[in-house]
C-alpha positions in Angstrom: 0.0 0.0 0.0 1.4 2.9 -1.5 1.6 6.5 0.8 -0.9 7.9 -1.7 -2.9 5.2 -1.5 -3.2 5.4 1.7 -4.2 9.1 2.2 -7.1 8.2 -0.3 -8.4 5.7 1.5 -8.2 7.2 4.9 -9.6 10.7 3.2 -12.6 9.1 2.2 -14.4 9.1 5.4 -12.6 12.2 7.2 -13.9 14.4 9.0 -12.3 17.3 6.8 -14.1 15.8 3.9 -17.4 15.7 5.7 -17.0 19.1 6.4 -15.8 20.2 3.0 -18.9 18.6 1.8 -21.5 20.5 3.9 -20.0 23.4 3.6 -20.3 23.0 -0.1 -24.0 22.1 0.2 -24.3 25.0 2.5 -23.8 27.5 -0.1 -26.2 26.0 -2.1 -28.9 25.5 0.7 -28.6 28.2 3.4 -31.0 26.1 5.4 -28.1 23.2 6.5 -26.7 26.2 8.5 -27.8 24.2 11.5 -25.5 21.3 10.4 -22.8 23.5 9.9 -23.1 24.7 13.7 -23.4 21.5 14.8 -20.0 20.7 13.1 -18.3 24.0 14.3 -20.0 23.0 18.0 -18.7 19.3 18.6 -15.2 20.3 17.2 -14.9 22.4 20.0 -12.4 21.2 22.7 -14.6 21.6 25.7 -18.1 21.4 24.3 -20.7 22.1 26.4 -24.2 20.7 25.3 -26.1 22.5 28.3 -25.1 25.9 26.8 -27.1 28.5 24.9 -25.4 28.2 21.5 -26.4 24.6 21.1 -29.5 25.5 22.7 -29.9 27.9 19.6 -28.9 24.8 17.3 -31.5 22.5 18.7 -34.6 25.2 18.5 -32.9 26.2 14.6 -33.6 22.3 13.7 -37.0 22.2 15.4 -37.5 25.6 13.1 -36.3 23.8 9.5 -38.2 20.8 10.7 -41.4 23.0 11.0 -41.1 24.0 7.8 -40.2 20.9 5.6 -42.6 18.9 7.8 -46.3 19.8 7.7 -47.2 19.5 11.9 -49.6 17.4 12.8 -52.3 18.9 15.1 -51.4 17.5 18.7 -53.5 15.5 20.5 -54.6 16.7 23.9 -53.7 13.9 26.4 -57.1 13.1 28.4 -57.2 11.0 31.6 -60.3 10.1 33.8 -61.0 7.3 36.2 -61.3 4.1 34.9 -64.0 2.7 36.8 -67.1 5.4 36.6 -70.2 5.5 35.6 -69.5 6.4 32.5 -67.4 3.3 31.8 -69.0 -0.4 30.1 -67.9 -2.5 33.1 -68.8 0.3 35.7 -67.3 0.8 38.8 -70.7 1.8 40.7 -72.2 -1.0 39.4 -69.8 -3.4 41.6 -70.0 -1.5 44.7 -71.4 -4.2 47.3 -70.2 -7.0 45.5 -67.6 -9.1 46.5 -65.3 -7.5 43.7 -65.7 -4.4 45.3 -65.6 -5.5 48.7 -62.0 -7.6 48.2 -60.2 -3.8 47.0 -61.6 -1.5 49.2 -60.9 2.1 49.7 -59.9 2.2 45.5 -59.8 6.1 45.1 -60.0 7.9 42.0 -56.5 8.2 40.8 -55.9 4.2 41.7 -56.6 3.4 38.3 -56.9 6.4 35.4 -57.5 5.8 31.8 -55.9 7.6 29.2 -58.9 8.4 26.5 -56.6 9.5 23.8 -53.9 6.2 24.0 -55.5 3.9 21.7 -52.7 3.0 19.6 -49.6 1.5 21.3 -46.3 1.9 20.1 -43.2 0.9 21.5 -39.8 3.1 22.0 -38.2 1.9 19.2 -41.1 2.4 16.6 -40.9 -1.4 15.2 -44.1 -2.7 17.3 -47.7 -1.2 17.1 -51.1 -2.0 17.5 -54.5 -1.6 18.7 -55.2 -1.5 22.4 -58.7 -1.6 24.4 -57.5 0.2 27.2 -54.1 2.5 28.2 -54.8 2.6 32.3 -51.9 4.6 34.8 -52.4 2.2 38.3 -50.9 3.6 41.1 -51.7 0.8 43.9 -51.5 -2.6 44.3 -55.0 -3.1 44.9 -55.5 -1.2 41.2 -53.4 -3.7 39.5 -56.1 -6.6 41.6 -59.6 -4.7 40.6 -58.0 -4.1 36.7 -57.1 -8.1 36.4 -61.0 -8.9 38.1 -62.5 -6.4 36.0 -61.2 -7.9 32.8 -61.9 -11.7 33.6 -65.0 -10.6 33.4 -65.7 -8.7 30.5 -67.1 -11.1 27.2 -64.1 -10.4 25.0 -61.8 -11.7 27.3 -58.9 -9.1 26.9 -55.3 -9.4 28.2 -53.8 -7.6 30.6 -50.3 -7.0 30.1 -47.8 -4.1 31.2 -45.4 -2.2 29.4 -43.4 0.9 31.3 -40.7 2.9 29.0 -41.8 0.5 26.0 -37.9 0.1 25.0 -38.2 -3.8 23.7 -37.6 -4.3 19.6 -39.1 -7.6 19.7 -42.9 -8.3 19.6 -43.2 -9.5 23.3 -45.7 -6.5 24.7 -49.4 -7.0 23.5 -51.2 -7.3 20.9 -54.8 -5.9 19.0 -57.6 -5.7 21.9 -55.2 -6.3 25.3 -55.4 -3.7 28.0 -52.0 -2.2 28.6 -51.3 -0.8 32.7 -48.3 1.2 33.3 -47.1 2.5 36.5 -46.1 5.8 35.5 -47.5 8.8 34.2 -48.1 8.6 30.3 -46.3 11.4 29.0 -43.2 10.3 31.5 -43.0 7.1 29.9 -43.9 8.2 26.2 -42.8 11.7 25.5 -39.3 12.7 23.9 -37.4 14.9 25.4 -38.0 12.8 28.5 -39.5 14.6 31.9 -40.0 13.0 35.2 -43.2 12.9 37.1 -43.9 15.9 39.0 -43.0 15.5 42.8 -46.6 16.1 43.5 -47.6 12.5 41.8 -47.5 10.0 43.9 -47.9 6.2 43.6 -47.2 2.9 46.1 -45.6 1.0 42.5 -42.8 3.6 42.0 -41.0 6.6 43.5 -37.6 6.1 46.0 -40.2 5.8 48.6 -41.3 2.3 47.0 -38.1 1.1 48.1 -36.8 -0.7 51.3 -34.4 -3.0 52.9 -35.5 -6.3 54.3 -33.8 -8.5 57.1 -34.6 -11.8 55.3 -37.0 -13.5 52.6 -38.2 -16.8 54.1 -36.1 -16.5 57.3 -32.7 -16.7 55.7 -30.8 -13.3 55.7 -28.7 -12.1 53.0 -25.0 -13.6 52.3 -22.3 -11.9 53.9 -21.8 -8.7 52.1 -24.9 -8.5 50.7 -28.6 -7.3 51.6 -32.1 -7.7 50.7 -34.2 -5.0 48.8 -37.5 -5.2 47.6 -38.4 -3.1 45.0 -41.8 -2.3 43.8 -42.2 -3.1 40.2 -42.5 0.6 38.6 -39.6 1.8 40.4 -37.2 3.3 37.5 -33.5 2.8 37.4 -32.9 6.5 38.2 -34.8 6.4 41.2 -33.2 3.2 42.7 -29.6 5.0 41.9 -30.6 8.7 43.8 -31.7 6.2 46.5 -28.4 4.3 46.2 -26.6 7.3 46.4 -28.5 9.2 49.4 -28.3 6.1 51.3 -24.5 5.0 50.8 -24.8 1.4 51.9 -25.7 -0.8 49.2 -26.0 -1.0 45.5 -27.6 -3.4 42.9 -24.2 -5.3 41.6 -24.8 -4.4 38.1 -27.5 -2.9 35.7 -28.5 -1.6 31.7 -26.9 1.8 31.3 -29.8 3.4 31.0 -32.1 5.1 33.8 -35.1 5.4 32.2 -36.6 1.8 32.8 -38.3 0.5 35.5 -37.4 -3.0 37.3 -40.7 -5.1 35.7 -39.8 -3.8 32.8 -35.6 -4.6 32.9 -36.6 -8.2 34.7 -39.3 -9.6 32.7 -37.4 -10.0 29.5 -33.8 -11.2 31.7 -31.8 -8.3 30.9 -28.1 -7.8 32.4 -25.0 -5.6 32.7 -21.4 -5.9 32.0 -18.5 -8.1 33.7 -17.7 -11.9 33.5 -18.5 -11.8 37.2 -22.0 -10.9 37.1 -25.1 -12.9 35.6 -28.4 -11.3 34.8 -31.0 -8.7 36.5 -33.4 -12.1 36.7 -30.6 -13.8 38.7 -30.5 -11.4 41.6 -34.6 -12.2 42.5 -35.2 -14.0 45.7 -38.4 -13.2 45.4 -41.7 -11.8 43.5 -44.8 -10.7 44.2 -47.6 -10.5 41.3 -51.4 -10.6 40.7 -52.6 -13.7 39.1 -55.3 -14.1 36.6 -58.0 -14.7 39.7 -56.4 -11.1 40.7 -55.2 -12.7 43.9 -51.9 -11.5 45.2 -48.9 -14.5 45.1 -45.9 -14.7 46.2 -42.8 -16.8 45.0 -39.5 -17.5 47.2 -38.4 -21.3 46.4 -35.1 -21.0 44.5 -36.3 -23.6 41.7 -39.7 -22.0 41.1 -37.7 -18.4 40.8 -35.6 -19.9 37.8 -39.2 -20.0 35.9 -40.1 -17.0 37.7 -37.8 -14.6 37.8 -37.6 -13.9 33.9 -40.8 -15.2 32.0 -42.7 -12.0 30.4 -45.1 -11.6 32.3 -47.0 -14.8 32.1 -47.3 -15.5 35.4 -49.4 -12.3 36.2 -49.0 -8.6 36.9 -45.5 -8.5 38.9 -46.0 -5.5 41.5 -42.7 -6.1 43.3 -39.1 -7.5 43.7 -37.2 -8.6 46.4 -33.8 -8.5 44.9 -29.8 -9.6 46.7 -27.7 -6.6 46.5 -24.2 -5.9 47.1 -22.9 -3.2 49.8 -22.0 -0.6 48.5 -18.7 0.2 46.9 -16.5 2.7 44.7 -14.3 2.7 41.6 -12.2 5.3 40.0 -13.4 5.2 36.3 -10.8 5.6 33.6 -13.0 5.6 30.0 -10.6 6.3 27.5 -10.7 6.5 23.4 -7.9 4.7 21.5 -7.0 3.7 18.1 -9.6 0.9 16.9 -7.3 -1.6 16.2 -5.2 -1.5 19.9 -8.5 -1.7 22.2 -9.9 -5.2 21.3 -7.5 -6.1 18.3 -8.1 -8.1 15.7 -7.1 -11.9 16.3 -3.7 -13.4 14.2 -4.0 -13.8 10.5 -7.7 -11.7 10.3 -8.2 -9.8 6.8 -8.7 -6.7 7.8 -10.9 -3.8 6.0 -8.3 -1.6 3.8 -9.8 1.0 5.5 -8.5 -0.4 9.0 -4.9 -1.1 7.5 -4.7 2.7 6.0 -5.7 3.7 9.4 -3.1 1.7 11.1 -0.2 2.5 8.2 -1.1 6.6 8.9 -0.7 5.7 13.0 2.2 3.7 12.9 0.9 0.2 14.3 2.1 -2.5 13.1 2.4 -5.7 14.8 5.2 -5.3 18.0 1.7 -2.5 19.0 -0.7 -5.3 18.1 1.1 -7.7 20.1 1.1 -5.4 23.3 -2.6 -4.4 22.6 -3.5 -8.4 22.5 -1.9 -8.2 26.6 -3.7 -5.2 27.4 -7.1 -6.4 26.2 -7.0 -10.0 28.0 -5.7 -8.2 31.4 -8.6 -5.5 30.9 -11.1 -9.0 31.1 -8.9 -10.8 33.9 -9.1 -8.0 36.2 -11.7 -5.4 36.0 -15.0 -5.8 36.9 -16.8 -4.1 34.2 -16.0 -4.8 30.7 -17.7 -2.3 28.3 -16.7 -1.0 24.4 -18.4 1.1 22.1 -17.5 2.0 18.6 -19.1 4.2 16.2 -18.6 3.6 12.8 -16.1 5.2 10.5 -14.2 6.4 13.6 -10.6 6.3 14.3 -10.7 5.4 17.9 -12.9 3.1 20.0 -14.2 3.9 23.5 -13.2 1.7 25.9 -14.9 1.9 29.3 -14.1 -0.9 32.0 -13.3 -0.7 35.6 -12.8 -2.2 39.4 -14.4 -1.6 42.3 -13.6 -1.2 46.0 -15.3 -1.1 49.3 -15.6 2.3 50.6 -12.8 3.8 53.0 -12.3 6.6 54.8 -11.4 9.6 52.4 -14.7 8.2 50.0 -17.2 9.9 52.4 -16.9 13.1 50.3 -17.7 11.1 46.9 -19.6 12.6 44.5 -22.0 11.7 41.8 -21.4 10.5 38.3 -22.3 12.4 36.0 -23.2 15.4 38.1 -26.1 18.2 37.5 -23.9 20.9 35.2 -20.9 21.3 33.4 -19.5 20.1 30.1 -20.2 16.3 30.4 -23.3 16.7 32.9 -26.7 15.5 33.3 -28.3 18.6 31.5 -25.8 18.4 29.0 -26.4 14.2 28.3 -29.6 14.9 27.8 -29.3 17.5 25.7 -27.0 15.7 23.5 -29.7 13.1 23.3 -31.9 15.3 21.9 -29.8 16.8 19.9 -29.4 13.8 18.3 -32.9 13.1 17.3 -34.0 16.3 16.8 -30.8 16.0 14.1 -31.7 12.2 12.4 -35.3 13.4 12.0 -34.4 16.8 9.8 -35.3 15.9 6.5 -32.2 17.9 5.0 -30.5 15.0 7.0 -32.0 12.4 5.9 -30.7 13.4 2.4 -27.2 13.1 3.5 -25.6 9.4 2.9 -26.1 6.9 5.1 -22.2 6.7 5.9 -22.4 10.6 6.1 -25.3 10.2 8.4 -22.9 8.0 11.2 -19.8 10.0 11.1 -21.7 13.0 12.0 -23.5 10.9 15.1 -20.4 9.6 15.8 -18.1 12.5 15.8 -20.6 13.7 18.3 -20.6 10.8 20.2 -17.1 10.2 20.6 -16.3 13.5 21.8 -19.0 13.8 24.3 -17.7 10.7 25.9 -15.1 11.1 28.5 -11.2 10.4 27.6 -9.2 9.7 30.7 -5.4 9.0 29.3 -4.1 9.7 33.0 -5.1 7.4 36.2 -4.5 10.5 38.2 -7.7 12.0 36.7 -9.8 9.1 37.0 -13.5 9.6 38.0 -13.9 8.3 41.4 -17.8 7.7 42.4 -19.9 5.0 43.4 -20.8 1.7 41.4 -24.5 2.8 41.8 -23.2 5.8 39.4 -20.4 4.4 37.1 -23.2 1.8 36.1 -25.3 4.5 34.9 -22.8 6.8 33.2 -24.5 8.1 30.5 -27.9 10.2 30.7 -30.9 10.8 28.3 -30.5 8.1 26.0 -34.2 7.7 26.2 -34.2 11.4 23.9 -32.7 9.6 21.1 -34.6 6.6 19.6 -32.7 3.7 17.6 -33.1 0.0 16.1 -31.1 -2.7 18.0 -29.9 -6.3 17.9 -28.3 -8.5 19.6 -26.9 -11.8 20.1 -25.7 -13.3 23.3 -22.9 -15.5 22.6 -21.1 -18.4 24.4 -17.7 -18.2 24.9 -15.5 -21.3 23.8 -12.8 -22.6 25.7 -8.9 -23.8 24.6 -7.3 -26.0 27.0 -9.8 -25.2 29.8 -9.2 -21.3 29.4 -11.5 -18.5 28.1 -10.4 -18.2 23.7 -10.1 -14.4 23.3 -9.7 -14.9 20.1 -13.0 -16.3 19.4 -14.3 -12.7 21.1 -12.0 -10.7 18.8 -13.1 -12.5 15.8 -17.2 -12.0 16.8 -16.1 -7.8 17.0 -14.0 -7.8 14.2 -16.5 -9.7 11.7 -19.2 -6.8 12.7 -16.7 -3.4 12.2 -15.6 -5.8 9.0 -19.3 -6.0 7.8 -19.4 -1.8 8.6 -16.8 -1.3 6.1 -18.0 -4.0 3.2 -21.3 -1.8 2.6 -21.7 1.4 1.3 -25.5 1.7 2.3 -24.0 1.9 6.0 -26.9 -0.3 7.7 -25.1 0.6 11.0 -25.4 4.3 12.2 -25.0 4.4 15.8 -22.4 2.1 17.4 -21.2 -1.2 17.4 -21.1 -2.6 21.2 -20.0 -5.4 23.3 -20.2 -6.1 27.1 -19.0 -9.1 28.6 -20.9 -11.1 30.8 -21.4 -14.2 32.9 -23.5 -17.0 32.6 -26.8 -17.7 34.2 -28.9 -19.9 36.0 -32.5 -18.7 34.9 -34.5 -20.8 32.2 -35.2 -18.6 29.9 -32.0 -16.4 30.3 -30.2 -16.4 26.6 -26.7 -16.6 29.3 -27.5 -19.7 30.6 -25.0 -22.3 30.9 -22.4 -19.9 30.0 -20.3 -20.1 33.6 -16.9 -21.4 33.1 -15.9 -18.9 30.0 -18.9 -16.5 30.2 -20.8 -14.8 27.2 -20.1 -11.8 24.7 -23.2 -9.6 24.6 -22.7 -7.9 21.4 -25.2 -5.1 19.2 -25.4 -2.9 16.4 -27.7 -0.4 16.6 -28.9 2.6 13.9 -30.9 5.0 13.3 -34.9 5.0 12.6 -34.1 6.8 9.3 -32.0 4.0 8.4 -34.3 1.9 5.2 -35.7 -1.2 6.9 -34.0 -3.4 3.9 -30.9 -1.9 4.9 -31.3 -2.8 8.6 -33.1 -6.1 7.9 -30.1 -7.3 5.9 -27.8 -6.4 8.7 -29.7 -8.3 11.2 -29.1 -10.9 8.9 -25.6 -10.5 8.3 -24.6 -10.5 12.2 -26.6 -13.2 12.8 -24.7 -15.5 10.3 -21.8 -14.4 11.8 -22.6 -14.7 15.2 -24.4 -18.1 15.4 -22.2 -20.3 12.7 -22.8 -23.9 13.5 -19.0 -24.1 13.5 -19.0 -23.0 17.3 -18.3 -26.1 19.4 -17.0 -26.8 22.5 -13.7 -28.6 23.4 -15.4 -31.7 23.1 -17.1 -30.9 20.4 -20.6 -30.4 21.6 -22.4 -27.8 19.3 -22.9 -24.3 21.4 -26.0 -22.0 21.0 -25.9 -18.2 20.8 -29.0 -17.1 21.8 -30.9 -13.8 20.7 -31.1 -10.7 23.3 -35.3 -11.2 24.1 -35.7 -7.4 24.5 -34.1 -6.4 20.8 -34.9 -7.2 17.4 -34.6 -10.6 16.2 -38.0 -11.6 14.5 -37.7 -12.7 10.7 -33.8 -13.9 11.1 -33.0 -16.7 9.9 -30.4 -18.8 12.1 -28.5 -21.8 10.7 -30.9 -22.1 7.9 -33.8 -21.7 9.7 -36.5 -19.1 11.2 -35.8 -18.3 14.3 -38.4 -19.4 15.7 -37.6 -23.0 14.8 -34.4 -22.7 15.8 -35.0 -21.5 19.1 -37.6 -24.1 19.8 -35.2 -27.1 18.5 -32.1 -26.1 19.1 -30.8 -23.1 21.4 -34.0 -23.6 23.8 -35.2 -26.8 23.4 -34.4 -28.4 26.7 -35.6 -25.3 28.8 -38.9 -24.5 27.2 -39.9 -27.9 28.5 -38.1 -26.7 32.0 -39.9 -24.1 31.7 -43.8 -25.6 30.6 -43.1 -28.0 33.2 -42.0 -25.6 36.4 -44.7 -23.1 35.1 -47.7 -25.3 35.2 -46.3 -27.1 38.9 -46.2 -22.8 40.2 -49.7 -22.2 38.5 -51.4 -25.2 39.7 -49.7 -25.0 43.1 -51.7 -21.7 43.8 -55.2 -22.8 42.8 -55.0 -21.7 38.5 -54.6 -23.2 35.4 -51.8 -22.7 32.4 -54.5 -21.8 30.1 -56.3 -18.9 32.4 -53.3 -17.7 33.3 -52.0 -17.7 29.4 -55.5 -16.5 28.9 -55.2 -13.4 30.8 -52.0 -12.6 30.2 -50.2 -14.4 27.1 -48.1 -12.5 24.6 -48.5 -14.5 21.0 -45.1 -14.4 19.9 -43.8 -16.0 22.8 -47.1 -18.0 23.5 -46.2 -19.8 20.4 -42.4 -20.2 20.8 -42.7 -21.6 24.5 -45.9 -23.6 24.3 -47.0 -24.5 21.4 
């Protein structure tokens, strides 16, 4: 590769060129002048995205939108109590009936209905359909008199529950159901997100819906640990304020983002990051939820949990979580961005994009750096506790964010949170990036710019927003409760996402890295291959555990653990684009080459919560191979434990099903 050659190559995605470019189409369109600030604004060594001037940019693309895009007259949003006269089912009409007499003292907030919510649509924009009823319940005794009401009504609807709506895949409701939430509508549904106002006030969510318990069936926690229950609607951001006001314990791992509650991050078995942990389903020692009788139940024995703890919402309406947490403890965060190839490199003997080789001839890495980068990546995985990268496409450098923890000592008392209120890299200036970022992908100037043209300008912004700590002495020291949640707002920017859970082999009983490194290098290798960029967000991979729950796509994964890894885009992006990129990582990710040392076929298994319908995996639909291959031993697990649990407390598989069933997963698990 010639020097010539090289500067081509690397000039064709440059940021120079990029600008070059816009500024061209500037003078010809003096309405991309917002683009043009937005250029001048992240380039900026110490950007701050809380300040007026990108303030100014924000409201100049909500202007151009205005104009290009003919608004739609908004809908006023109209709530009223559910059971009134006015309603078919009527409240009045059960008072002095045993209905009425089991949930007494209902007021008339307890259960609200939202007139004007008759189409539900998830976060991500790839589910939709019709629903009978939206309800806000704020008490437990709600959730009972909604599930009663509806067992009674002719056309048997479904009650199911969806909070932030962030799921991809199909698993909420479907046409008819009645959908409960246990937060204000607009709080779960409205971009730029807003939280409830500190007059609302509810028994399913809040910091107040919180609390430490001495034991759950007489046993007390494990040394180092506690007990919390947690009441279903409690959001992520809550449960970290109350983490941090309190100081003594912390849940041992989480999503990144805040703006979920615990049904919602449960039901589906989500996790974090770090080959120590497992999954969010995994921490339950117990659950409380409504069954389809609208009784309350209550489940504690270990083997029923491992049904229990992460099944959709089939068992009923969960209402709380008693959850084993860790005591609290600190870490000094160093996030740093490095050159692509040095932060998980590629494994020996991989064909690497041309663009990747111009980008290493230009930096000067050749293979002694390669070598070295090889060490630092497996000691990063031995060591630190969180293991976390994040890429954006066409980039030169890769963010790398993992970290150890501590227990607390004396000089921690003064510890502060992560990210705080103000400044360059605060809350107000996440969230505003967020925003920022959706307002952008939804201008329909910007949709006319190429797809690849598209993610460098997200991820120029995203890379430099993220924090870049070269020295140890700067490190971010804050609680675990904070470093899990270090970035805000991402609920203002809406995306597609998939991803694949996938086991990790083993050579001569030890963890192959290089089966890791091939997975992340076969995605950014895909990245490069096509010039309709399917990916415009980021490329991502946390490392994880395995898992003892059923249904947990980790399971089984405990001697080597499991690479979570996504690619995500924009909702701009053309669905045969995206659609072909699921497909793509999906080959990659599940070849039928991946064995164990013995030579036992292994099973990646789809991410429940993202977007996986209409793959095809090792020539067949997913949902075939699911049921006779990657989950064919614990769906029946699962049938069988889930009939012995509803049985056990006076129901039936098909009531329960009846009431609260989700098709897709109906089908996939039952049938």
């Amino acid at each position: 590769m010639t020097i010539d050659s090289v500067n081509h190559h690397a000039s064709v995605l440059s940021a120079d060129k990029l600008r070059a470019e816009l500024l061209k189409s500037y003078e010809e369109d003096p309405r991309l002048e917002p683009f043009v600030k937005i250029l001048t604004a992240v380039e900026a060594p110490e950007i701050d995205y809380g300040s007026s001037e990108v303030e100014t940019i924000i409201q100049d693309l909500k202007k151009l939108n205005q104009e290009l895009i003919p608004e739609k007259p908004k809908k006023e949003v109209v709530i009223h109590r559910f059971f009134d006269a006015a309603h078919a089912g009527k409240y009045e009409d059960m008072e002095g009936t045993e209905l009425a007499a089991e949930t007494p003292g209902l007021t008339d907030k307890d259960v609200q209905e939202v007139d004007t919510a008759k189409v539900f649509s998830n976060w991500g924009k790839t589910v939709s359909f019709n629903v009978d009823h939206t309800l806000v319940v704020r008490t437990v005794a709600g959730v009972q008199k909604v599930v009663r009401w509806a067992a009674q009504q002719p056309n048997k609807p479904k009650v199911r529950v969806a909070g932030f709506r962030h799921s991809w895949a199909d698993i909420f409701g479907q046409d008819g159901d009645i959908i409960m939430m246990f937060l204000p509508y607009d709080t779960l549904t409205k971009i730029p997100f807003v939280s409830p106002d500190p007059s609302w006030s509810s028994e399913l969510t809040g910091k107040n819906a919180i609390q430490l318990v001495d034991s759950v069936t007489g046993q007390a926690p494990p040394a180092d640990h506690a007990f919390c229950k947690v009441m279903a609607g409690v959001t992520n951001d809550q449960f970290r304020e109350w983490s941090f006001e309190n100081k003594t314990v912390c849940i041992p791992f989480n999503v990144i983002m805040v703006e979920i509650t615990f049904g919602g991050s449960n039901a589906p078995v989500c996790h974090g990051a770090g080959f120590s942990t497992t999954t969010l389903s995994d921490l339950v020692r117990e659950i409380t939820y409504v069954d389809a009788t609208g009784n309350l139940q209550t489940i504690n024995d270990r083997t029923e949990l491992l049904a229990a703890s992460g099944c959709f919402g089939f068992l009923g309406i969960v209402v709380s979580l008693t959850l084993q947490v860790d005591k609290m403890s600190v870490t000094e965060m160093c996030p740093v961005k490095l050159p692509l190839p040095l932060t998980i490199p590629p494994p020996p003997g991989y064909k690497l994009p041309w663009q990747v080789k111009a980008m290493m001839f230009l930096h000067g890495i050749g293979e002694k750096q390669l070598r070295k980068a090889q060490q630092d990546f497996i000691e990063r995985c031995e060591k630190d506790y969180y293991l976390e990268w994040f890429w954006f496409p066409y980039q030169t450098d890769c963010w790398v964010n993992t970290w150890s923890k501590r227990p607390p000592g004396p000089n921690d008392t003064s510890t502060k949170a992560y990210p705080q209120v103000d400044g360059v890299n605060g809350v107000r200036s996440q969230q505003v990036q967020a925003t920022l970022a959706e307002v952008l992908v939804n201008c329909p100037l910007f949709k006319g710019l190429k797809g690849y043209m598209q993610a460098y300008v997200l991820g120029l912004g995203g890379m430099l927003a993220l924090p870049d700590i070269q020295n140890p002495k700067d490190a971010i020291k804050t609680y675990t409760s904070e470093a899990l949640h270090f970035r805000r707002g991402i609920q203002n920017f809406r995306c597609l996402d998939t991803e694949w859970e996938i086991p990790i082999t083993t050579v001569n009983g030890h963890r192959n890295y290089e089966q890791i490194q091939r997975a992340w290098w076969d995605a950014i290798t895909m990245i490069y291959s096509r010039e309709d960029a399917p990916v415009r967000v980021a490329l991502e991979m946390r490392l994880t555990g395995g898992s003892d729950v059923l249904l947990a796509p980790q399971r089984g994964n405990h001697v080597a653990g499991t690479a979570s890894i996504e690619i995500l885009s924009t909702l701009v992006t053309p669905k045969d684009t995206w659609a072909s990129a699921m497909q793509q990582v999906a080959d990659m990710w599940t070849s039928p080459e991946l064995k164990d040392e013995h030579g036992k076929a292994m099973y990646p298994r789809q991410h429940w919560a993202k977007q996986w319908e209409g793959v095809k995996v090792r020539d067949k639909d997913i949902k075939a191979y699911l049921k006779e291959d990657a989950y064919k031993e614990a769906f029946a697990e699962f049938r069988t434990d889930f009939e012995q649990i509803v049985t056990k407390r006076g129901s039936t598989v098909e009531q329960t099903l009846g009431m609260f069933g989700n098709a897709l997963m109906r089908d996939l698990i039952f049938n």
